[in-house]
Residue, then its C-alpha position, 0 to 999 in steps of 0.5 A: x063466276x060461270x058465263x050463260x051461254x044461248x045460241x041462235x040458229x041450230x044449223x050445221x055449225x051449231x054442233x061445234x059450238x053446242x058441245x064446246x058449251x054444253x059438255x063443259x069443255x069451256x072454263x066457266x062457261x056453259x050452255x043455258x039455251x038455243x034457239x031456232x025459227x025452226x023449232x025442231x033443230x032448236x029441240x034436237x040440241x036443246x034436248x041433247x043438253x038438257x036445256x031449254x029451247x025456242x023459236x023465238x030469240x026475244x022470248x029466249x032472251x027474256x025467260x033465259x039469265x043469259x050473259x052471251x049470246x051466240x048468233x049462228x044464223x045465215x050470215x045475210x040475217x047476222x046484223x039484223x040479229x045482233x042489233x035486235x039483241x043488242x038491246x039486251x045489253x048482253x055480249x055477243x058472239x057472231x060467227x064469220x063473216x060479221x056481215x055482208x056490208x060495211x053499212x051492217x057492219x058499222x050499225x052492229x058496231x053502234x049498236x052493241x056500243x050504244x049497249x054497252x055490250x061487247x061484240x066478238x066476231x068469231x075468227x078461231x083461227x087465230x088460236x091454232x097452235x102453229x098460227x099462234x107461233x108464226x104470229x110470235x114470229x112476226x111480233x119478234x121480227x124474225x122475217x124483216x122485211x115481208x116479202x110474200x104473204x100466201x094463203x090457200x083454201x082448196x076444199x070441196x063443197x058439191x052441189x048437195x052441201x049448197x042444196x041443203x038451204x037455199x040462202x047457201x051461194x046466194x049474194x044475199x045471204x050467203x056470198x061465195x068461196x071468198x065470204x065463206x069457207x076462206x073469210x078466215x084465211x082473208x083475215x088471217x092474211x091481212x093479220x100477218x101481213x098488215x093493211x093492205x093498200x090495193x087489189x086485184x081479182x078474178x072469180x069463176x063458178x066452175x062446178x056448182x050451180x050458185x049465184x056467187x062463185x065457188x073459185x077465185x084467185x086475188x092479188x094484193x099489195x099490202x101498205x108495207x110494200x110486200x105482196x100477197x095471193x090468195x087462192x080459193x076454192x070449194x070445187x077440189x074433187x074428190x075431197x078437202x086438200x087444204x087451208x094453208x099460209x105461208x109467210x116469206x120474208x128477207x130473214x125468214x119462211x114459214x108455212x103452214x098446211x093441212x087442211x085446216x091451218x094447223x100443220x106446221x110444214x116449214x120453219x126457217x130463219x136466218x138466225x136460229x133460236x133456242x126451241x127452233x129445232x122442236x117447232x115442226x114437231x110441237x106445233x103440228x095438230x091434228x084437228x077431228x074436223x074443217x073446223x079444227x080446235x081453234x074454237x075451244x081456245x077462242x071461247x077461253x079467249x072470249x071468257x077472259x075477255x069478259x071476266x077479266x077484262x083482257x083485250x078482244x083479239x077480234x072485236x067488231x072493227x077488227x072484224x070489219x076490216x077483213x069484210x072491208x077487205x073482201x068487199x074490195x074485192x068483189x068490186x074488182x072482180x065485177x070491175x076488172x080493175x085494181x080496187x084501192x082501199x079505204x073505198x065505198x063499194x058501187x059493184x059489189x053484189x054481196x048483201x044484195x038480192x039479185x034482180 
C-alpha cells in the first residue's frame, strides 16, 4: 500500500516536504498534488514533480485520490484549514505550532474525531538521532531525579526574513520567536521533563521591526519538582549558533547542541552501560539545513502510524499541550506574574489581531 500525500501552502517549508514526498524518499508514500491561493508557487512544485497543482484546496481534494493531506499554511490560518478538510475524512499533517489558541486547537481536534480522521501535529524533532537516545535514557531512568531541564535557540532571522510575507511576527498569524523557530524546543522540553506546573517570562524585540518578539528567556517549574530555562532568540548576528537541550539529573547529564538539536556534546552517567563509550560518535548528525533529517523520519512515523496502526507520537492533544505551554507563557509576559497551568488565557496577545 503507498499512502497520496497533497500539500497545502507551497511556502518556504514546502521545499522540505515537497522532496521528501516527491522524490521517494518516504516508504510507501508519495507526492500526488499541491496546493496554494498563490497559484503560481502551487505550479512551481507542482510542475517540479510532476504533479497537479491548485489554488483551491476544496478543488484538490475532490479531483485528487488523496490519503494525507499536509496543511503548510501561515500558522494563523492552520485551524481553519484542517476543519475545513476534515470533512474529507482524510488524515492530516499540520506543521508546528497546531494553533494560535487552545480554543482552534480544541475544534481541530473535534473536527478530525468527528471525521474519524487522525490528526498529526508535526514535531520532527523527536526523531533526531541523539534526541532519540537521550529519551531512552529517560525511559531507562539512567538521570533519577531530574534536576535541570535547558533548552536554547539562538538563531538568526533579519529584518528580510520577516519582510517576505506580511503575517511573519504579527500575533495574528504568526507570533514570535516562542510560537515559531523555538515550538519545538518548548515541546521537547516538556517531553523530557514532564508537565509542568508554573511559569515565569520576560520577552523584548531587540533587532527587527514585528509586532511580537524576537528574544525571550522563561523559567519554569515542572510538576515533578525539577526546574527548567528556556532561551530564545532569532537576533544572533551574523548567523545561526544553536538549538540545543541539556538534561541534569542526580544520576546523570546529557546535552545536546548543534544548531539544530542533532550533536551529541555530553553523555555522563553514574553507572555506565555497554555501548556508553560509542554514543558521542554515533549519535552526532550532521543536518543540510535548520530543519535537520528529522522529517524524513517522522513522515516513516506518520506511514506506520496510518498503515500499521502504530501509535501517533504527536496527535492532536499532544500538540496541544505545548501550545497550552506557550500560551502561559505569553500571559506571564504580558502580566509580570508566575502563570500556573492548567489556565484560561485573558492577556495573551497570540491569535489575536491588534488594535
Amino acid at each position: 500500500m503507498k499512502l497520496k500525500f497533497g500539500l497545502v501552502g507551497c511556502g518556504r517549508i514546502a521545499k522540505r516536504h515537497s522532496e521528501l514526498l516527491g522524490l521517494d524518499q518516504i516508504k510507501n508514500a508519495t507526492l500526488v498534488a499541491v496546493c496554494d491561493i498563490i497559484k503560481e508557487k502551487a505550479q512551481k512544485i507542482g510542475k517540479q514533480f510532476d504533479v497537479p497543482f491548485y489554488d483551491d484546496m476544496d478543488q484538490m481534494m475532490q479531483n485528487t485520490d488523496i490519503d494525507v493531506v499536509v496543511v503548510l499554511t501561515e500558522t494563523g490560518l492552520h485551524a481553519k484549514n484542517v476543519i475545513n478538510l476534515a470533512k474529507y475524512g482524510k488524515h492530516i499533517l499540520v506543521e508546528k505550532p497546531m494553533a494560535l489558541t487552545l480554543d482552534d486547537a480544541d475544534k481541530m481536534i473535534m473536527s478530525c474525531d468527528k471525521n474519524n480522521c487522525k490528526l498529526f501535529v508535526i514535531k520532527q524533532n523527536r526523531f533526531n538521532v541523539p534526541v532519540v537516545k537521550l529519551r531512552e535514557a529517560l525511559e531507562a531512568d539512567r538521570f533519577g531525579k531530574l534536576v535541570l531541564g535547558t533548552v536554547r535557540v539562538r538563531w538568526s532571522r533579519n529584518q528580510d526574513y520577516y519582510d517576505q510575507a506580511d503575517w511573519r511576527g504579527t500575533w495574528a498569524m504568526d507570533g514570535g520567536v516562542l510560537t515559531n523557530q523555538a515550538s519545538h524546543h518548548v515541546d521537547l522540553l516538556e517531553w523530557m521533563m514532564g508537565d509542568v506546573e508554573s511559569v515565569f517570562a520576560k520577552s523584548t524585540t531587540a533587532l527587527v521591526d514585528i509586532e511580537a518578539e524576537d528574544t525571550a528567556i522563561v523559567t519554569l517549574k515542572f510538576k515533578n519538582g525539577a526546574l527548567g530555562i528556556i532561551e530564545a532568540t532569532t537576533a544572533v548576528r551574523p548567523k545561526d549558533l544553536e538549538g540545543s537541550i541539556s538534561i541534569l539529573g542526580e544520576t546523570g547529564t546529557v546535552e545536546i547542541g548543534g544548531f539544530a538539536v542533532n550533536q551529541m556534546l555530553h553523555w555522563n552517567f553514574n553507572n555506565k552501560q555497554p555501548g556508553d563509550d560509542e554514543v558521542m560518535e554515533k549519535y552526532s548528525v550532521n543536518p543540510p539545513n535548520v530543519y535537520g533529517f528529522g522529517h524524513q523520519a517522522y513522515y516513516e512515523h506518520v506511514v506506520d502510524s496510518i498503515i500499521n496502526g502504530k501509535k501517533q507520537l504527536v496527535d492532536g492533544l499532544v500538540g496541544r499541550k505545548s501550545l497550552e505551554l506557550i500560551s502561559a507563557i505569553y500571559e506571564s509576559i504580558e502580566t509580570g506574574r508566575e502563570v500556573f497551568l492548567r489556565f484560561k488565557p485573558t492577556k495573551c496577545k497570540l491569535g489575536q489581531i491588534s488594535e
